[in-house]
VMD Tcl script that draws the C-alpha trace (Angstrom):
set ca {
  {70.31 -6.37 -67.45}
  {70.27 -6.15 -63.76}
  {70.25 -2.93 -62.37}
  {73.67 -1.35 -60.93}
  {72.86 -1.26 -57.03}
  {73.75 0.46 -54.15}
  {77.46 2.02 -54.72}
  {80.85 0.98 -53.56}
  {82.03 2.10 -50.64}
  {85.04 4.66 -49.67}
  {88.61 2.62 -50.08}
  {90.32 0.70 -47.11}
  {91.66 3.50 -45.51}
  {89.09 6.10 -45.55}
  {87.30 7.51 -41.74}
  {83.65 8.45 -41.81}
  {84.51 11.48 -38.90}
  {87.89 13.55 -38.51}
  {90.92 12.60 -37.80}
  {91.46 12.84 -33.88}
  {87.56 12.32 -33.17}
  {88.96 9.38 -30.16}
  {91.65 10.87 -29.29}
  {92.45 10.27 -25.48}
  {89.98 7.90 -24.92}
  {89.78 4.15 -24.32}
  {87.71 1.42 -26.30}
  {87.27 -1.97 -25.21}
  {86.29 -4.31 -28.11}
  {85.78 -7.92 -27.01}
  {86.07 -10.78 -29.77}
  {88.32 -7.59 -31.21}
  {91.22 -10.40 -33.01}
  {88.92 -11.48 -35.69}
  {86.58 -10.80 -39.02}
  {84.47 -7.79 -37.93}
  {85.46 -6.99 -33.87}
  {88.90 -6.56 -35.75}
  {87.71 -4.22 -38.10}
  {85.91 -1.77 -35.61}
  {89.05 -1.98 -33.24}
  {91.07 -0.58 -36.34}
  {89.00 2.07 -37.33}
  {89.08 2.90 -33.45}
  {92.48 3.21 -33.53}
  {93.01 4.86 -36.78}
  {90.33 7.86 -34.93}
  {93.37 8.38 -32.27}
  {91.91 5.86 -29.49}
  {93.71 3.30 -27.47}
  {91.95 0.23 -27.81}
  {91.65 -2.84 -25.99}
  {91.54 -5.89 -27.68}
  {89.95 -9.12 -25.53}
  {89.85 -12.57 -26.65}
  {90.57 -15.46 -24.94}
  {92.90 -17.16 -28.05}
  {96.44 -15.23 -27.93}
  {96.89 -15.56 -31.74}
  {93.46 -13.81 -32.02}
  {94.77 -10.70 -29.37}
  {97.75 -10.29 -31.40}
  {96.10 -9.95 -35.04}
  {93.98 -7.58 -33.09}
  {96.67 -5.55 -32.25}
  {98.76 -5.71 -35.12}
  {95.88 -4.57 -37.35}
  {95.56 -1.93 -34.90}
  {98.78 -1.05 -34.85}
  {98.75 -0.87 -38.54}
  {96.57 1.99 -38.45}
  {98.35 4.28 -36.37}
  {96.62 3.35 -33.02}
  {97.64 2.20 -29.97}
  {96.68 -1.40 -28.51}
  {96.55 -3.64 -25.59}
  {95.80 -7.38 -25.51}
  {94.27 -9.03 -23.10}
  {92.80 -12.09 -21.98}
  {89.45 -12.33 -20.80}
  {86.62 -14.77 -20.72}
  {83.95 -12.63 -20.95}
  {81.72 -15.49 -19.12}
  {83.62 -14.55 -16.43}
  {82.65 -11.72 -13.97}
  {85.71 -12.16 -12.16}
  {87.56 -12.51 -15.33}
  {85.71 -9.30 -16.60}
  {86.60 -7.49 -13.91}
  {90.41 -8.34 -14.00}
  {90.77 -7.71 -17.80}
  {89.28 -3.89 -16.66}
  {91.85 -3.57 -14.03}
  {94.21 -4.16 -16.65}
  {92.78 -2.16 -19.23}
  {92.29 0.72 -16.79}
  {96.58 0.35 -15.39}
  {97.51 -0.25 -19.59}
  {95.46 2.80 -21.27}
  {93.62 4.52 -18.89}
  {89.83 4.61 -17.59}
  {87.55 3.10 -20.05}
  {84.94 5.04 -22.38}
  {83.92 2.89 -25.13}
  {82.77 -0.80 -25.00}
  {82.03 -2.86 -27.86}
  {80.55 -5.97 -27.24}
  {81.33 -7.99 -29.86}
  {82.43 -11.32 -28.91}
  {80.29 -14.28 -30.09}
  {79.66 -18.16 -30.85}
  {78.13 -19.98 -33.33}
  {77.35 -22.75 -35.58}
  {74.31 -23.87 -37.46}
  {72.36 -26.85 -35.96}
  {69.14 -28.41 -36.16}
  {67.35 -27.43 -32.63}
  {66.61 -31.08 -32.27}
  {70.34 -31.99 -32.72}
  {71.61 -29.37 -30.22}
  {72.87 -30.71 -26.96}
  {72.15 -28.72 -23.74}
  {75.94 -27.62 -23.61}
  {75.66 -26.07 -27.24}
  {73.09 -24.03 -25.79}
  {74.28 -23.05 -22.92}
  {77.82 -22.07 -24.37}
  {76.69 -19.70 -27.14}
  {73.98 -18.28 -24.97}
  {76.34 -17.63 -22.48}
  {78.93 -15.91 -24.61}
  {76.46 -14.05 -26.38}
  {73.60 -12.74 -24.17}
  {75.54 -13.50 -20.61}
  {78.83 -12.35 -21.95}
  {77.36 -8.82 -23.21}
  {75.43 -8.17 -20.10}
  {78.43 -8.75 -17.74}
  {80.59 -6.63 -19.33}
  {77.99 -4.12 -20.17}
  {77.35 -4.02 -15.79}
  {80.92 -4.00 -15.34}
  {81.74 -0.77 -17.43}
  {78.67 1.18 -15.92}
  {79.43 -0.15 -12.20}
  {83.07 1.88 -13.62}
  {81.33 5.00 -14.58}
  {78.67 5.88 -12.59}
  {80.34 6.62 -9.80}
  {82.61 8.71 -11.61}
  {80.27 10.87 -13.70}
  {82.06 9.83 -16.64}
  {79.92 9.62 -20.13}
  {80.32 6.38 -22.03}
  {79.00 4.85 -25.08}
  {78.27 0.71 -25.49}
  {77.36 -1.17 -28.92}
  {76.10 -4.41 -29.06}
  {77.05 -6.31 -32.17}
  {73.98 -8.22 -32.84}
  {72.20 -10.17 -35.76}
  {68.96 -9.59 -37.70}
  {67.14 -12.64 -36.80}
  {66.96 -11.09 -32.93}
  {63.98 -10.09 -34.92}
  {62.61 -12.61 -37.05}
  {64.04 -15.79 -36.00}
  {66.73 -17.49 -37.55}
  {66.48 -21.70 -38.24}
  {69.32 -23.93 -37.85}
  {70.66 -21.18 -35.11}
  {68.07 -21.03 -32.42}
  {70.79 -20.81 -29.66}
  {72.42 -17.63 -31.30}
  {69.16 -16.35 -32.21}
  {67.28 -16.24 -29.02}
  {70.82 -14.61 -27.39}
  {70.61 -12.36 -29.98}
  {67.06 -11.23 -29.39}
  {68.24 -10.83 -25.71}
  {71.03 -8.62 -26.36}
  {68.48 -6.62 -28.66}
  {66.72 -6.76 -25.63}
  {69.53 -4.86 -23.51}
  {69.71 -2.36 -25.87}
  {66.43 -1.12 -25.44}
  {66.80 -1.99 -21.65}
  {70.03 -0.32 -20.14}
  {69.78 2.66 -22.73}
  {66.61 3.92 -20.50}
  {68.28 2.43 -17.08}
  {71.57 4.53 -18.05}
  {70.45 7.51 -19.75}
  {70.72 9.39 -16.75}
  {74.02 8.75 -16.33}
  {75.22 9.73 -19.47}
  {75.94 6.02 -21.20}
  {74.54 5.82 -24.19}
  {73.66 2.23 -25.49}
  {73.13 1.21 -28.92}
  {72.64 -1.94 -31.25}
  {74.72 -2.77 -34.33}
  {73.38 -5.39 -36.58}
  {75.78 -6.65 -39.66}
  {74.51 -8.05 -42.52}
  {76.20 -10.11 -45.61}
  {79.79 -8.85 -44.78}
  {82.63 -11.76 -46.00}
  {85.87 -12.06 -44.49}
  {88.92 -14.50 -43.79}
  {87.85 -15.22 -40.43}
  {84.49 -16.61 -40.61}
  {84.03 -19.88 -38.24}
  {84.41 -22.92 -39.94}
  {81.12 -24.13 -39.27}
  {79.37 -21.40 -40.65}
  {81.61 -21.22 -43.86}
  {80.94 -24.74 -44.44}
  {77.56 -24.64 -44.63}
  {76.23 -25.22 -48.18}
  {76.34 -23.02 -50.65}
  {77.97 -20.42 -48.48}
  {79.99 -18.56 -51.07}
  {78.12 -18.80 -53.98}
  {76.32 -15.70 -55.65}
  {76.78 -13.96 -52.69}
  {76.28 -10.51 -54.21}
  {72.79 -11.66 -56.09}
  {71.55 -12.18 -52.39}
  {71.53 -8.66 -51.08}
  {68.75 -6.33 -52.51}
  {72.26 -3.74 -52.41}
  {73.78 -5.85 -55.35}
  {76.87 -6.30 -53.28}
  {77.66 -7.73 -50.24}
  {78.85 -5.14 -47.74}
  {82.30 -4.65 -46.07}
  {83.45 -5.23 -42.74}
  {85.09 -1.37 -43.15}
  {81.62 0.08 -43.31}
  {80.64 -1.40 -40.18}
  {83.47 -0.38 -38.42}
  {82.45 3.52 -39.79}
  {78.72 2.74 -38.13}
  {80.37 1.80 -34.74}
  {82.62 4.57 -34.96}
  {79.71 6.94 -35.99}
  {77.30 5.73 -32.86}
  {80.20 5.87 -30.17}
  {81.33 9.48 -31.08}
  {79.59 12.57 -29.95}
  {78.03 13.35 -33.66}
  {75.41 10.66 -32.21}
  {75.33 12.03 -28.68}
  {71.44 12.14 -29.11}
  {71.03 8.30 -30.15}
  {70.26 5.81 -27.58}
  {68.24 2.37 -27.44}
  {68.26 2.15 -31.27}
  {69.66 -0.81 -32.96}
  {71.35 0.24 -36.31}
  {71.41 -2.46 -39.18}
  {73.90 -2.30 -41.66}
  {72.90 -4.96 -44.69}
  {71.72 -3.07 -47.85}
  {68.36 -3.78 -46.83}
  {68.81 -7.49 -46.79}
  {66.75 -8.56 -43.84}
  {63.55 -6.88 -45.18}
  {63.25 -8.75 -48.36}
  {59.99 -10.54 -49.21}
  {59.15 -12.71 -51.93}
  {56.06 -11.63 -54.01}
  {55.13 -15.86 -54.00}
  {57.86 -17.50 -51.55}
  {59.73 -20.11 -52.95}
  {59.26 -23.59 -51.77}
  {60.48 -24.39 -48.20}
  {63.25 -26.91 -47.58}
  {63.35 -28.23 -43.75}
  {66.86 -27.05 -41.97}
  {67.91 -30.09 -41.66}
  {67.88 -30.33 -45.32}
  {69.82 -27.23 -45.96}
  {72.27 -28.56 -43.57}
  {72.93 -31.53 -45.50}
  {71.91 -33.47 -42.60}
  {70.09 -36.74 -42.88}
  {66.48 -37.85 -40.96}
  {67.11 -37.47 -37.32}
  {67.61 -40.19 -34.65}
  {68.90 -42.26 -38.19}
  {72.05 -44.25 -37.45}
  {73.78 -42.43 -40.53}
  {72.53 -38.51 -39.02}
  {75.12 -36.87 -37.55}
  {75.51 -37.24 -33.85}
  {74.14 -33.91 -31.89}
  {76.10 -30.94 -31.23}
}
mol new
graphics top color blue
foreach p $ca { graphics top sphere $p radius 0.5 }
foreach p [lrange $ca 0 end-1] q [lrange $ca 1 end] { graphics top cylinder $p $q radius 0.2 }
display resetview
């Protein structure tokens, strides 16, 4: 019999730090409409903050809101292209007239789809690294340029992705963004120290939920044995990495900076004792040889 696992979690519901802890203050959480953004605006909320959620699809801002809502916090939707400066800037005017001065920003918002590297055209790449690694850093400069001046402390997270550190195949656009927003961690956590910003990482692992992109849900063999992946015995639950965010932004983590926090039951440090054979991506993709006239055309 397999053994039991790590445990459940706390019920929907539950707040790893008192009631109150964000009271008054003001979280921006971009991508904050969907799967896990969602989740760590509603925990925000539930904490007492006002939170901000930006997404450039209006169905997306309102589900963020709602859900925010739903939790006894107070929310603001706006739009914002967050590969924008300009448009950065605006959506922090508005922010700033709707709630008040910003403290928190989650950067959150993201793109991806799995794709052979060889497949990939140079607008694939350029999109997702510009959402993911461009996108972060100009809203990351944008809340600083805010504070600094003021004296005001803040606190950033970066969502980002395991294979920042050990690669990831089939997703070498989001992977090398990923390792750059890693990157700016580690960076602007020194640069910003002074000022009193903390920065931190936030890496999800195996966490399922109703909004995964369509690309990534159809890959194959997406949904099945999920839990027998994870080392944990479970896969993990986009509540408990809304309690990590929540956890790194408030001041029981004033002393953590620069550090990169992943939250997968250990997941991304497996190792096989003898690995099991290798398929190509391209294989696990269900994609046929390339440059073959039945291979799908490139991204």
């Amino acid at each position: 019999m397999a053994p039991p696992g790590l445990p459940q979690p706390p019920p929907t519901g539950a707040s790893a730090l008192p009631a109150g802890t964000y009271e008054g203050q003001v979280v921006i959480v971009t991508g904050g409409g969907t799967g896990l953004g969602k989740s760590i605006a509603t925990e925000f909320g539930r904490l007492g903050a006002s939170v901000a959620v930006l997404s450039r699809d209006p169905d997306h801002r309102a589900a963020g809101v709602a859900s925010v809502e739903s939790a006894g916090g107070r929310a603001l939707a706006v739009a914002c292209d967050i590969r924008d400066a300009g448009a950065i800037a605006a959506a922090f005017d508005t922010v700033e007239v709707g709630l008040g001065p910003v403290d928190v920003l989650i950067n959150n918002a993201a793109g991806n789809f799995p794709v052979p590297a060889e497949d990939m055209s140079p607008n694939a790449w350029r999109t997702v690294v510009d959402i993911v690694l461009n996108g972060t850093y100009l809203c990351s400069r944008e809340f600083a340029r805010r504070l600094i001046p003021t004296g005001r402390d803040g606190s950033i997270v970066n969502v980002g992705a395991s294979y920042a550190w050990t690669g990831g195949p089939g997703f070498a656009h989001s992977a090398a963004a990923k390792a750059g927003v890693k990157n700016l961690v580690e960076t602007l956590s020194v640069e910003w120290a002074p000022y009193g910003i903390r920065v931190n990482g936030l890496v999800p692992g195996l966490m399922p939920h109703e909004d995964e992109v369509a690309a990534i849900a159809a890959v194959p063999g997406k949904y099945e044995g999920q839990d027998a992946r994870v080392p944990a015995g479970r896969v993990g639950y986009p509540r408990e990495l809304a309690w990590a965010a929540t956890y790194l932004c408030s001041p029981y983590a004033s002393y953590i900076s620069g550090h990169s926090l992943v939250v997968d039951g250990a997941n991304w440090q497996r190792r096989h004792t003898v690995q099991p054979a290798f398929t190509p991506i391209r294989e696990q993709l269900g994609r046929g040889p390339f440059g073959e006239p039945t291979a799908p055309r490139p991204e």
